[in-house]
PQR file of N, CA, C, O and H, with PARSE charges and radii, in Angstrom:
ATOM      1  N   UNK A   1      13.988  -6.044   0.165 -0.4000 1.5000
ATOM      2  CA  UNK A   1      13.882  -4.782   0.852 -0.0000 2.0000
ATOM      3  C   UNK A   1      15.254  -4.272   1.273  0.5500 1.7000
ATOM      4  O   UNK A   1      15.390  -3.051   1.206 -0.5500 1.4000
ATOM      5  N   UNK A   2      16.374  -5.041   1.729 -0.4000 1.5000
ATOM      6  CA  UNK A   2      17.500  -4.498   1.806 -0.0000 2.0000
ATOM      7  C   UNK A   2      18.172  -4.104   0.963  0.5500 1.7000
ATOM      8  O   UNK A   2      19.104  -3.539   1.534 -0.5500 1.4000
ATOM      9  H   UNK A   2      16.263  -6.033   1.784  0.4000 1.0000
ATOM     10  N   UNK A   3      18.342  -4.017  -0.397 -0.4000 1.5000
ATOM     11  CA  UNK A   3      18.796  -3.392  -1.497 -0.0000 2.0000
ATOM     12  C   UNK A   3      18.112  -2.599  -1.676  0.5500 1.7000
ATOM     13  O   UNK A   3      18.603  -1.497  -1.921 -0.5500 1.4000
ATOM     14  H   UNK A   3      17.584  -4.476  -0.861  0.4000 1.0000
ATOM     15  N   UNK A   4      16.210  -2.782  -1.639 -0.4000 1.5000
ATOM     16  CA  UNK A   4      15.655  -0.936  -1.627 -0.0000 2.0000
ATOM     17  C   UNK A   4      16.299  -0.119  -1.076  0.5500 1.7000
ATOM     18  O   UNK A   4      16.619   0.920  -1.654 -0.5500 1.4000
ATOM     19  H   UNK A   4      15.811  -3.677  -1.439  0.4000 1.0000
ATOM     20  N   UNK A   5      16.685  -0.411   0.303 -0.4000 1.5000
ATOM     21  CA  UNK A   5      16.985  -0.026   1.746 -0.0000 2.0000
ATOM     22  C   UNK A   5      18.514   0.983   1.455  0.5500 1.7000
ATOM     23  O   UNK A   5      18.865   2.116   1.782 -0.5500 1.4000
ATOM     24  H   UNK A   5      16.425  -1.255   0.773  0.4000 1.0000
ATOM     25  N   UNK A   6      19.091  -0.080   0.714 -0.4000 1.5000
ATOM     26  CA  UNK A   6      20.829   0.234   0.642 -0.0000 2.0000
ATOM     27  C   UNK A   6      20.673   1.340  -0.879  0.5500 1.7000
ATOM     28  O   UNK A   6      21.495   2.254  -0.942 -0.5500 1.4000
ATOM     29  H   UNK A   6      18.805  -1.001   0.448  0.4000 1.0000
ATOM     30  N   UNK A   7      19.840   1.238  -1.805 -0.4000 1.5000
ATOM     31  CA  UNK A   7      19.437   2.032  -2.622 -0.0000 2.0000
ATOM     32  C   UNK A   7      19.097   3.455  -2.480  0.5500 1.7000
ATOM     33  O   UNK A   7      19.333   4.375  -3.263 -0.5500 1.4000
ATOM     34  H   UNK A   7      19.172   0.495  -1.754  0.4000 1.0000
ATOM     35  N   UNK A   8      18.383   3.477  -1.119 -0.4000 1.5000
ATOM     36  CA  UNK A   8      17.516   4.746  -0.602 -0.0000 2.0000
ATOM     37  C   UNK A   8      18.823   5.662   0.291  0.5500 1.7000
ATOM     38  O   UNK A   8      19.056   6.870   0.338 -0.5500 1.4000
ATOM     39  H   UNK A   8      18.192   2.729  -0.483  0.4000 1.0000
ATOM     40  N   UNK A   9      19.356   4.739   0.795 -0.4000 1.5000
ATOM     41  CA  UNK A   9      20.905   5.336   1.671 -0.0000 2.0000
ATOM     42  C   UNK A   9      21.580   5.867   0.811  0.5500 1.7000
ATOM     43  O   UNK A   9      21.716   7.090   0.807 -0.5500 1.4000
ATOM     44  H   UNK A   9      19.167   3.758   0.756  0.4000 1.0000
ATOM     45  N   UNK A  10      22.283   4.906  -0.315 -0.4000 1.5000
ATOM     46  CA  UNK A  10      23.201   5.878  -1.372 -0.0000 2.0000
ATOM     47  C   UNK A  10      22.706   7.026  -1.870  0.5500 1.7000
ATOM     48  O   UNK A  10      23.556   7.870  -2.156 -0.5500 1.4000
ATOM     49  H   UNK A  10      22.172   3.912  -0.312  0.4000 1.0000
ATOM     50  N   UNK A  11      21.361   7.359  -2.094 -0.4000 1.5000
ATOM     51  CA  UNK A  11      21.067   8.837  -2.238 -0.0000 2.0000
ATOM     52  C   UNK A  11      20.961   9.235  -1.382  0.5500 1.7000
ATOM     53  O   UNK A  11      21.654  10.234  -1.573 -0.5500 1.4000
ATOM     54  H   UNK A  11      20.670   6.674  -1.862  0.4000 1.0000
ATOM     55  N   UNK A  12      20.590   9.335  -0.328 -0.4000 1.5000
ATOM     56  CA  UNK A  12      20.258  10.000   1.004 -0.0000 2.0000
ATOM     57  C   UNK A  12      22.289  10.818   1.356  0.5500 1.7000
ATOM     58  O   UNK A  12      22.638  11.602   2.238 -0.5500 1.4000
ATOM     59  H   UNK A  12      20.027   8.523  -0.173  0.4000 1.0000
ATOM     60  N   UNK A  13      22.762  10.450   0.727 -0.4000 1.5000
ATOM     61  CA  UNK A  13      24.166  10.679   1.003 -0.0000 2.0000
ATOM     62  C   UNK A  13      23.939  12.379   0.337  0.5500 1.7000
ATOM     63  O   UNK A  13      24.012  13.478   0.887 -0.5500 1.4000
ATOM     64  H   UNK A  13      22.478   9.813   0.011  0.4000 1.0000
ATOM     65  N   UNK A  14      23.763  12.137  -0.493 -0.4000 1.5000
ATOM     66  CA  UNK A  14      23.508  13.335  -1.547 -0.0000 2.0000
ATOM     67  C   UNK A  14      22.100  14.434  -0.979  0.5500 1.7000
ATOM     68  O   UNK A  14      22.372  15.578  -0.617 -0.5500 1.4000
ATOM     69  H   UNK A  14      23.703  11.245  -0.939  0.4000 1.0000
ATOM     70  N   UNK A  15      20.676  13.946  -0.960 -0.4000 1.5000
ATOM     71  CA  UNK A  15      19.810  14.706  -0.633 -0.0000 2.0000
ATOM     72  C   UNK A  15      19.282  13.647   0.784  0.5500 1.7000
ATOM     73  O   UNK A  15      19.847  12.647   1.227 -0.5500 1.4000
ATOM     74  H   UNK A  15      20.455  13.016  -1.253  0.4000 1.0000
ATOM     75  N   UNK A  16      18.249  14.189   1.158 -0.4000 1.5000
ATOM     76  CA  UNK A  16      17.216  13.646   2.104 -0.0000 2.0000
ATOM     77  C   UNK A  16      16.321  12.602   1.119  0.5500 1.7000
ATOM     78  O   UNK A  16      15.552  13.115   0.306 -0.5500 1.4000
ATOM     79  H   UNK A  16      17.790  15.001   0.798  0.4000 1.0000
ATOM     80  N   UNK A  17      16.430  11.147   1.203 -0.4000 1.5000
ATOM     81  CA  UNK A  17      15.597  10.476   0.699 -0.0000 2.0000
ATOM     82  C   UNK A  17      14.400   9.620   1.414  0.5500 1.7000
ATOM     83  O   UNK A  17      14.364   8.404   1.607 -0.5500 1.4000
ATOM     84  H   UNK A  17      17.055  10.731   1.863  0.4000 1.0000
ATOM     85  N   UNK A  18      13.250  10.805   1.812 -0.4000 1.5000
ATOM     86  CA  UNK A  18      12.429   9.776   2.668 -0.0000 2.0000
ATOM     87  C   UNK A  18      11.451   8.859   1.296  0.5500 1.7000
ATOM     88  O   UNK A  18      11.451   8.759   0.069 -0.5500 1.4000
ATOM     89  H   UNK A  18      13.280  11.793   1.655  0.4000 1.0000
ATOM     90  N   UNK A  19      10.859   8.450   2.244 -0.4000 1.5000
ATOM     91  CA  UNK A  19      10.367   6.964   1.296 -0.0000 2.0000
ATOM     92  C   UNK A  19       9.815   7.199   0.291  0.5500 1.7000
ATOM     93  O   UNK A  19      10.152   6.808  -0.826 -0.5500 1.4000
ATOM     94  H   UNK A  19      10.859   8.531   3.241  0.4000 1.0000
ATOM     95  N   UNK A  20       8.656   8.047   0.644 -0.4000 1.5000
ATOM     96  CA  UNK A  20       8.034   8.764  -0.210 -0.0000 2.0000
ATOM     97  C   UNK A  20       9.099   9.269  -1.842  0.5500 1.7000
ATOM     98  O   UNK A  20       8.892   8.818  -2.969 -0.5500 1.4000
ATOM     99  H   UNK A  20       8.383   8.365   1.552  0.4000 1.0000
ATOM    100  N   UNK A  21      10.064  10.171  -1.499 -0.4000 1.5000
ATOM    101  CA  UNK A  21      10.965  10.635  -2.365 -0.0000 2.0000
ATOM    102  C   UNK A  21      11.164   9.465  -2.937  0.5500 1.7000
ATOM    103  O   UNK A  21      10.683   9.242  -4.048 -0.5500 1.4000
ATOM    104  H   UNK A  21      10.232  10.538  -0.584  0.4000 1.0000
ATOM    105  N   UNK A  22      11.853   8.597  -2.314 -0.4000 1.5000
ATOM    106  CA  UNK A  22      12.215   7.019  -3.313 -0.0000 2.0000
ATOM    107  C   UNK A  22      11.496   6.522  -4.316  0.5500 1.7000
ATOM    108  O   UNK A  22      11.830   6.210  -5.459 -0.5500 1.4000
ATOM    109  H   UNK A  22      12.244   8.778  -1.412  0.4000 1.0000
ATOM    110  N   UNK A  23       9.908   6.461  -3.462 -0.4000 1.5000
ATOM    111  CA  UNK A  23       8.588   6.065  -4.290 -0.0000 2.0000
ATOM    112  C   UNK A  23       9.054   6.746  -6.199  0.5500 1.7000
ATOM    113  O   UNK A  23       9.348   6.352  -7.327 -0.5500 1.4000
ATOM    114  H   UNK A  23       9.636   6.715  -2.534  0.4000 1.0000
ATOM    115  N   UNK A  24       8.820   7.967  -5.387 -0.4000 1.5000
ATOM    116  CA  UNK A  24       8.997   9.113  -6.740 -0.0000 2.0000
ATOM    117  C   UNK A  24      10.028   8.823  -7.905  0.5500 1.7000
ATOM    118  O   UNK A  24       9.933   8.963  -9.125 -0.5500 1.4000
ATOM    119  H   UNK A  24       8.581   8.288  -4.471  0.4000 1.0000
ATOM    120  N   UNK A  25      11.287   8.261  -6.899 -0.4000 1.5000
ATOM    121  CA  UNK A  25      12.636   8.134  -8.064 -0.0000 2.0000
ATOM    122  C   UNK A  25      12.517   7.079  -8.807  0.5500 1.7000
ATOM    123  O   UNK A  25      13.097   6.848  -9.868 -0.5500 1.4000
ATOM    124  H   UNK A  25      11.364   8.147  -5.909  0.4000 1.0000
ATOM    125  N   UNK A  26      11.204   5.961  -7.834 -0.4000 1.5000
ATOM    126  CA  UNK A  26      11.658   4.345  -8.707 -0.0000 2.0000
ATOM    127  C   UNK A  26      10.483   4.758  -9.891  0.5500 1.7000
ATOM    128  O   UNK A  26      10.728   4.509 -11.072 -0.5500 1.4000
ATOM    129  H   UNK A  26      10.733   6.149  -6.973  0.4000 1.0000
ATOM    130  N   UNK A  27       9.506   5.247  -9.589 -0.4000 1.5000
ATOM    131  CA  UNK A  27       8.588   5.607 -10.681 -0.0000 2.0000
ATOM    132  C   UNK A  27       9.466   6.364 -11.834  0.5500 1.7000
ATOM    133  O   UNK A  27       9.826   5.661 -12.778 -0.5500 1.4000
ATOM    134  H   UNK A  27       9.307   5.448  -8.630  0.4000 1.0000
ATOM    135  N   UNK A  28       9.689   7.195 -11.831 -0.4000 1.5000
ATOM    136  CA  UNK A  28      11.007   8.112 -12.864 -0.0000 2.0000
ATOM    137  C   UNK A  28      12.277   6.603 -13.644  0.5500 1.7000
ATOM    138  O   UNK A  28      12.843   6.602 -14.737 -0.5500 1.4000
ATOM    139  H   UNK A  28       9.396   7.766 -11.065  0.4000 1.0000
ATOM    140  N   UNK A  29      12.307   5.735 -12.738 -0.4000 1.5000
ATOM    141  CA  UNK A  29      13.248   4.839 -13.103 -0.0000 2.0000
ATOM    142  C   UNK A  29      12.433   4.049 -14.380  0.5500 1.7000
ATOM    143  O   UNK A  29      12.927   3.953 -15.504 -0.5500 1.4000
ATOM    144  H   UNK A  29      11.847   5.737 -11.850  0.4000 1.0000
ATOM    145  N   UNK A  30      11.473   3.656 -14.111 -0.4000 1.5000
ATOM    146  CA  UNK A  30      10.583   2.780 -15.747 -0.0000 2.0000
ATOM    147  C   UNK A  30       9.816   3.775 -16.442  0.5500 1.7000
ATOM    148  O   UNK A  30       9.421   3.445 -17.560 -0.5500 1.4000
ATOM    149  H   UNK A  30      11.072   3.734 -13.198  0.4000 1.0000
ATOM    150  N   UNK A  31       9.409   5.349 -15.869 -0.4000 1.5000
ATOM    151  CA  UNK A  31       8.623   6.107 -16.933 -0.0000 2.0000
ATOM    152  C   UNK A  31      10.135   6.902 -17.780  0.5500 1.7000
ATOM    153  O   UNK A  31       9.887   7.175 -18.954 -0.5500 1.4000
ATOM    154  H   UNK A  31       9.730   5.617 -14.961  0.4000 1.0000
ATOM    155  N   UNK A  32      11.335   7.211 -17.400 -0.4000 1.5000
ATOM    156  CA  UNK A  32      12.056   7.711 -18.498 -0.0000 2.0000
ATOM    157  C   UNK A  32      12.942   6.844 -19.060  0.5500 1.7000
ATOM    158  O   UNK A  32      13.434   5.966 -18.351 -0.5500 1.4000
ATOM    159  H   UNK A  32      11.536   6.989 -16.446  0.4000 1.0000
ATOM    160  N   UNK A  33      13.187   6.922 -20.041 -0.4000 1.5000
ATOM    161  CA  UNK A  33      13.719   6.739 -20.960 -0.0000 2.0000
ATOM    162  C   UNK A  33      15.111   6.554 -20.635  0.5500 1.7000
ATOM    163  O   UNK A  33      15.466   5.377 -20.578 -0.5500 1.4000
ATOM    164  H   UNK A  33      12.788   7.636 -20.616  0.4000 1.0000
ATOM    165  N   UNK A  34      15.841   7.287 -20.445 -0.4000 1.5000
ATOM    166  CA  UNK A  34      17.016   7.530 -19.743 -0.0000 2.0000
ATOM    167  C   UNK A  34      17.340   6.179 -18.901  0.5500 1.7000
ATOM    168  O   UNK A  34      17.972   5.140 -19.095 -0.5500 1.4000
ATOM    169  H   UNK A  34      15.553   8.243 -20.491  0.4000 1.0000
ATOM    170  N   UNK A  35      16.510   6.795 -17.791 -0.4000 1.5000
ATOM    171  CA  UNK A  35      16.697   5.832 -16.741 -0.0000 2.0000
ATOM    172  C   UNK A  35      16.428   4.475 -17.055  0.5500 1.7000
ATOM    173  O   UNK A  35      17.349   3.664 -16.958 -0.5500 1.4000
ATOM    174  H   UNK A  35      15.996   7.638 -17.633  0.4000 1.0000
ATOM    175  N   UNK A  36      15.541   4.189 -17.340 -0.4000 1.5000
ATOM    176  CA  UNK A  36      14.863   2.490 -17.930 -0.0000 2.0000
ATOM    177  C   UNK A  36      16.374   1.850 -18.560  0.5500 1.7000
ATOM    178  O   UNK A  36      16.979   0.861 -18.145 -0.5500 1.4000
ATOM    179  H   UNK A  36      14.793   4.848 -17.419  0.4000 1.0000
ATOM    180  N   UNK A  37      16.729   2.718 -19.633 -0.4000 1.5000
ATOM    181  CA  UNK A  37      17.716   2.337 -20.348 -0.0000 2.0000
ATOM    182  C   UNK A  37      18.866   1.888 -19.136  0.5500 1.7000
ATOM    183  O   UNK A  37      19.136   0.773 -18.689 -0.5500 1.4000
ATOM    184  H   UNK A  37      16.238   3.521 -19.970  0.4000 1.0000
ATOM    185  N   UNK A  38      19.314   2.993 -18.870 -0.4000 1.5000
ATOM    186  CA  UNK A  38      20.788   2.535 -17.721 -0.0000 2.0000
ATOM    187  C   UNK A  38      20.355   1.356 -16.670  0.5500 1.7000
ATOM    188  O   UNK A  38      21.104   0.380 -16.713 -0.5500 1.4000
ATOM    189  H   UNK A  38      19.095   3.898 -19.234  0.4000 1.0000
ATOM    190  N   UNK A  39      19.345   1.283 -15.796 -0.4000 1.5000
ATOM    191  CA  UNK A  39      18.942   0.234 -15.303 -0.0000 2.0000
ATOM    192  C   UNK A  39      19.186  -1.146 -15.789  0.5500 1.7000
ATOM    193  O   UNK A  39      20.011  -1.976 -15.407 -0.5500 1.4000
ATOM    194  H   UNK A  39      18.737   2.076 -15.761  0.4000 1.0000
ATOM    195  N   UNK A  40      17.764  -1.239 -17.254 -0.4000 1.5000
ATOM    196  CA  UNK A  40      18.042  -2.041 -17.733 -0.0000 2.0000
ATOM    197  C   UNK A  40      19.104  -2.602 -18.906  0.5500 1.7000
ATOM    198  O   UNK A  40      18.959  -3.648 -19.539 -0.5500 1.4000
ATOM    199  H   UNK A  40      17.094  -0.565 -17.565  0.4000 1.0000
ATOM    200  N   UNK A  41      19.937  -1.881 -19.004 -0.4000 1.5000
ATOM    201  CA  UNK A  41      21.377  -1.725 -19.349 -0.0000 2.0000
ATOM    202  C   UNK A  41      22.054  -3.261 -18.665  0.5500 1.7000
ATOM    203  O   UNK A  41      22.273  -4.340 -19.216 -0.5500 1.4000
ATOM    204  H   UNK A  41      20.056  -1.032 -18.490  0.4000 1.0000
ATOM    205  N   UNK A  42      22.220  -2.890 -17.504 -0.4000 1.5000
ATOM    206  CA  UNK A  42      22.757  -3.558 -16.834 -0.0000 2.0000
ATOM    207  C   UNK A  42      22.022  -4.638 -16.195  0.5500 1.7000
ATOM    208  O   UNK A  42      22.615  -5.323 -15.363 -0.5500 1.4000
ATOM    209  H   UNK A  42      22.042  -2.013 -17.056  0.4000 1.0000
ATOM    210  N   UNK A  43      20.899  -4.859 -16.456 -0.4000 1.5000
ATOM    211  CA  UNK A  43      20.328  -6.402 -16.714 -0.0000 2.0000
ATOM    212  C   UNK A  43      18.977  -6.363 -16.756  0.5500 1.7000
ATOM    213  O   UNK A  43      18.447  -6.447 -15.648 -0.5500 1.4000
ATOM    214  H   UNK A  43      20.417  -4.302 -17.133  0.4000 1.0000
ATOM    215  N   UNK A  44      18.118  -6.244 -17.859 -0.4000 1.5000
ATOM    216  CA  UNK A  44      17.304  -6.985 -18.138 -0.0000 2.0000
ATOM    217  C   UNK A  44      16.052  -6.544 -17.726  0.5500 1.7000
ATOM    218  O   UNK A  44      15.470  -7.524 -18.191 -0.5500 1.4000
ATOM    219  H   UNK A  44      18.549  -6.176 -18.759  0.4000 1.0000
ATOM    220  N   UNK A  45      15.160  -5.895 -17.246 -0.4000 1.5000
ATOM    221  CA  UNK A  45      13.781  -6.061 -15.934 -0.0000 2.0000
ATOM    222  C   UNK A  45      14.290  -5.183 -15.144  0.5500 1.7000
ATOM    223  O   UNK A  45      13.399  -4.509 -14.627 -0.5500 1.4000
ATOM    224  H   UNK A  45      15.632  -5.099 -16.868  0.4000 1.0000
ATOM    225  N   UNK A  46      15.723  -4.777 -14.697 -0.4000 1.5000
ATOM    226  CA  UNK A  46      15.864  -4.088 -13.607 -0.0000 2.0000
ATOM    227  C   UNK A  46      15.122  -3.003 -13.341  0.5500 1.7000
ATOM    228  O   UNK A  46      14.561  -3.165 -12.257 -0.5500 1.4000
ATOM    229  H   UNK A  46      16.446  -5.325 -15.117  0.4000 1.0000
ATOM    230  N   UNK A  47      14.833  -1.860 -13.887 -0.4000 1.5000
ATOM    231  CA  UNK A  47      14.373  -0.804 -13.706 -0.0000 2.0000
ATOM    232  C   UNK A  47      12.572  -1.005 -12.727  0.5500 1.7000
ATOM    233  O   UNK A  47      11.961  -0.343 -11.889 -0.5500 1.4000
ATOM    234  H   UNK A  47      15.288  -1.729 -14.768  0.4000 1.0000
ATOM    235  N   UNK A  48      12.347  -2.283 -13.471 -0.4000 1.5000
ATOM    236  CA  UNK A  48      10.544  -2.528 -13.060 -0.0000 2.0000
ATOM    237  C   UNK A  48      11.055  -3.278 -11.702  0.5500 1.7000
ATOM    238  O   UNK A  48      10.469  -2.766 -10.749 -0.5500 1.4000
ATOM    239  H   UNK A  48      12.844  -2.821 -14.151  0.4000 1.0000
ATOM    240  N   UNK A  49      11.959  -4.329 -11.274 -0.4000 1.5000
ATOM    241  CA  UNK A  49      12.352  -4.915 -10.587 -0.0000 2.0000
ATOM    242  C   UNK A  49      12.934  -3.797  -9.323  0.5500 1.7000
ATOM    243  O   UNK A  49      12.330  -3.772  -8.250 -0.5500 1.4000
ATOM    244  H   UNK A  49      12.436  -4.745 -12.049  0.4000 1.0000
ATOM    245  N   UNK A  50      14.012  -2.993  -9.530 -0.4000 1.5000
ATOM    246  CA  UNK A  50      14.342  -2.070  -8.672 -0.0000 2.0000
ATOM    247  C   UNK A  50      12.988  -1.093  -8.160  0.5500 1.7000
ATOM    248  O   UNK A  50      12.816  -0.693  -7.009 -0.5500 1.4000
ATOM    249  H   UNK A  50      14.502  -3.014 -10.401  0.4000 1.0000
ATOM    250  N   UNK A  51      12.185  -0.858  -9.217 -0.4000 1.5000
ATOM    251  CA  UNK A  51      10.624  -0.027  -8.925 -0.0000 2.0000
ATOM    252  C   UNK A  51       9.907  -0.854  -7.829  0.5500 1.7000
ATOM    253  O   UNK A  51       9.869  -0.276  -6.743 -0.5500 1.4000
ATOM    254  H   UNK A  51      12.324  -1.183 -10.153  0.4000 1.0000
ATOM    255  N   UNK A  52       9.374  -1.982  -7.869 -0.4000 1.5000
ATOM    256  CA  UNK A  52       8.574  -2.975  -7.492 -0.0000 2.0000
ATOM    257  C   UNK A  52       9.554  -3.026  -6.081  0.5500 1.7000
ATOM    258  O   UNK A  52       9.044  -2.572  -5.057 -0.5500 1.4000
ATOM    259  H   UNK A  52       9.405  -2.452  -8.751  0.4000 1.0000
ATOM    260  N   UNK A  53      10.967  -3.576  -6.009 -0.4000 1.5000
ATOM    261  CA  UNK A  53      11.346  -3.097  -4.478 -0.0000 2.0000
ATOM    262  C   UNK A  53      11.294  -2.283  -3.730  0.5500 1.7000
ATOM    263  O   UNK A  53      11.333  -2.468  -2.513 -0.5500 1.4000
ATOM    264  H   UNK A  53      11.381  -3.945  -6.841  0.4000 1.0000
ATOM    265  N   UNK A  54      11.180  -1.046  -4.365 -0.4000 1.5000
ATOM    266  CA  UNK A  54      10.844   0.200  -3.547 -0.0000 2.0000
ATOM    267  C   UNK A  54       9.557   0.597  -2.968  0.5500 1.7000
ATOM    268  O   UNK A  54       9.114   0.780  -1.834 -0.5500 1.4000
ATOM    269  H   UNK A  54      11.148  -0.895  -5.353  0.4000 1.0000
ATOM    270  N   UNK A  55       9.182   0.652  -4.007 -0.4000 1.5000
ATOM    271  CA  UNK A  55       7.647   0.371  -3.591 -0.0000 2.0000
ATOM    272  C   UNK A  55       7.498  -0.572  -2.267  0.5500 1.7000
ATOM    273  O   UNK A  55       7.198  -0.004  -1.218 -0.5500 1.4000
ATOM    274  H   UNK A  55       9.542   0.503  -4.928  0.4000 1.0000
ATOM    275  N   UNK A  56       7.697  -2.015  -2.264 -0.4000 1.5000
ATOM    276  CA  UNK A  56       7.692  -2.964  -1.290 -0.0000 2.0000
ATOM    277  C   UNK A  56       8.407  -2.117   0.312  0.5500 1.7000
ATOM    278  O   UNK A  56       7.932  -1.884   1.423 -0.5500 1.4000
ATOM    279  H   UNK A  56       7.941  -2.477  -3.117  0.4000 1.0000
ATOM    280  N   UNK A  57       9.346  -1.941  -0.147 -0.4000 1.5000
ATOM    281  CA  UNK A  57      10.454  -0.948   0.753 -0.0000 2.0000
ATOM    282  C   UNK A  57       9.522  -0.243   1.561  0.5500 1.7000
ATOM    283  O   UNK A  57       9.261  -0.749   2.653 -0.5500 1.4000
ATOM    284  H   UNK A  57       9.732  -2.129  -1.050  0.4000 1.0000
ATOM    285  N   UNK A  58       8.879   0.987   1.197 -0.4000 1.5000
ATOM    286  CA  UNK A  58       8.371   1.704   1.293 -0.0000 2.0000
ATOM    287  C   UNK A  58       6.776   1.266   2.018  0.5500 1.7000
ATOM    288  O   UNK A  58       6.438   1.862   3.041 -0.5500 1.4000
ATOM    289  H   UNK A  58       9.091   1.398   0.311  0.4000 1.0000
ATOM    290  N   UNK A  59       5.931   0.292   1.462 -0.4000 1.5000
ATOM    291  CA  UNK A  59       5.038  -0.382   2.618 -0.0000 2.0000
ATOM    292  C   UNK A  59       5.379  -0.633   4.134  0.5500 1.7000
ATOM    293  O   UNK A  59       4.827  -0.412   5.212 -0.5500 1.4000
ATOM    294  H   UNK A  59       6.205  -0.191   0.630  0.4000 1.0000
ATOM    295  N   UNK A  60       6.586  -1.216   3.689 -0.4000 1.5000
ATOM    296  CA  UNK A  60       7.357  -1.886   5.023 -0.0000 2.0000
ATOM    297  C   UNK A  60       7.196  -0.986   6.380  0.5500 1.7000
ATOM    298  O   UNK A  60       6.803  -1.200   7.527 -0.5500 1.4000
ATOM    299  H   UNK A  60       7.034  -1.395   2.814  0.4000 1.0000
ATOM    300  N   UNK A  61       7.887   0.529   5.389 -0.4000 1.5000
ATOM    301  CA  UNK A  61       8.085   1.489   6.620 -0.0000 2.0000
ATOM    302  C   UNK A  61       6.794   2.450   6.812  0.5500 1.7000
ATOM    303  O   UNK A  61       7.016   3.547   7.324 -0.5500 1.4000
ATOM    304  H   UNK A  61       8.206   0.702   4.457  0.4000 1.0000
ATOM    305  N   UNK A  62       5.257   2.083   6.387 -0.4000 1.5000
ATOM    306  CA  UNK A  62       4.153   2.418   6.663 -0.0000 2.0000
ATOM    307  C   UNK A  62       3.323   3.591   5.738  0.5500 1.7000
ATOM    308  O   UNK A  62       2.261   4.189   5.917 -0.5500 1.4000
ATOM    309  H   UNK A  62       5.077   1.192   5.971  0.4000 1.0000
ATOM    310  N   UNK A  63       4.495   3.612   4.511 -0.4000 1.5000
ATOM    311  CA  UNK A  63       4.173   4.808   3.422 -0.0000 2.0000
ATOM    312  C   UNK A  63       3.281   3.947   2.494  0.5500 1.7000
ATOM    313  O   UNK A  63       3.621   2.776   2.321 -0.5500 1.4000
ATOM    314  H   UNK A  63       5.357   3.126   4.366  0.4000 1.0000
ATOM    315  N   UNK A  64       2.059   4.468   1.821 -0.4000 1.5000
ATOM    316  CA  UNK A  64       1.284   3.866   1.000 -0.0000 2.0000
ATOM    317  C   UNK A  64       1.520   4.477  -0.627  0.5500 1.7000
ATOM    318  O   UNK A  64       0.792   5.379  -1.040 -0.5500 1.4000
ATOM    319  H   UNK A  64       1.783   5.419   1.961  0.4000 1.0000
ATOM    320  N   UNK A  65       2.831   3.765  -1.662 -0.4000 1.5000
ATOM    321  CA  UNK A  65       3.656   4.128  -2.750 -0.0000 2.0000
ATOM    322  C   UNK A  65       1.807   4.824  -3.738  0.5500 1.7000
ATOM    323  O   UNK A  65       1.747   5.739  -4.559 -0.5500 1.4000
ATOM    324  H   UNK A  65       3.423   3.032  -1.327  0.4000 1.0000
ATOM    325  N   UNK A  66       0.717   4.026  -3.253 -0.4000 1.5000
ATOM    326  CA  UNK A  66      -0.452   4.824  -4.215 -0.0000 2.0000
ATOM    327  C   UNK A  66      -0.692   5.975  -3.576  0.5500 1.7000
ATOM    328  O   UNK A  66      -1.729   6.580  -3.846 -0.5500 1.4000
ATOM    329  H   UNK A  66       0.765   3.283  -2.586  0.4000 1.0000
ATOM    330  N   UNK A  67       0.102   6.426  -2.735 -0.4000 1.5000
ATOM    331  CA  UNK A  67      -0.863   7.789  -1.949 -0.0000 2.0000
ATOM    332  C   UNK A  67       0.556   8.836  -2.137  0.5500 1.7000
ATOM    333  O   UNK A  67       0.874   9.842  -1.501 -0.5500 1.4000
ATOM    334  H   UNK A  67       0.945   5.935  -2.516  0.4000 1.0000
ATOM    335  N   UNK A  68       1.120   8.252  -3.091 -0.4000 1.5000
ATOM    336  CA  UNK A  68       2.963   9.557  -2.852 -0.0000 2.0000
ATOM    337  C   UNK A  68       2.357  10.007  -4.471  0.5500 1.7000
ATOM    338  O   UNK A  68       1.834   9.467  -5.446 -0.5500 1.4000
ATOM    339  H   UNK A  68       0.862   7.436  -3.607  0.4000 1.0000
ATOM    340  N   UNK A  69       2.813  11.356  -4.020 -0.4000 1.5000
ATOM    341  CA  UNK A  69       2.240  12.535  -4.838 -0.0000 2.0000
ATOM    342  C   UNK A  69       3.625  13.445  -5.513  0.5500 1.7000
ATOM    343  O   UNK A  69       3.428  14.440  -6.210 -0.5500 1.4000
ATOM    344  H   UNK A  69       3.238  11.795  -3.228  0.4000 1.0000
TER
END
């Protein structure tokens, strides 16, 4: 959860990233193409692995990742 955590901050620099939003970006991270690639570029699973933390992330702080729209 602290790399979700530190994940969700480095954008938040740029836009407002509430959890929800995150939910949204880690999903975009294993459904494109793009993204999957650069993730898992750089090792392996990451993209489903970085997804699956956020998600987790995101329970933590009381958001339900099946109910983000």
């Amino acid at each position: 959860m602290q790399l979700a955590e530190r994940h969700r901050a480095s954008i938040d620099t740029y836009f407002t990233c509430t959890y929800d939003r995150h939910v949204l970006l880690g999903r975009m991270y294993v459904a494109d193409d793009a993204f999957r690639c650069h993730y898992d570029d750089i090792a392996p699973g990451l993209s489903t692995w970085l997804t699956i933390a956020i998600k987790e992330n995101a329970r933590h702080h009381g958001i339900d990742p099946g109910q983000t729209l």
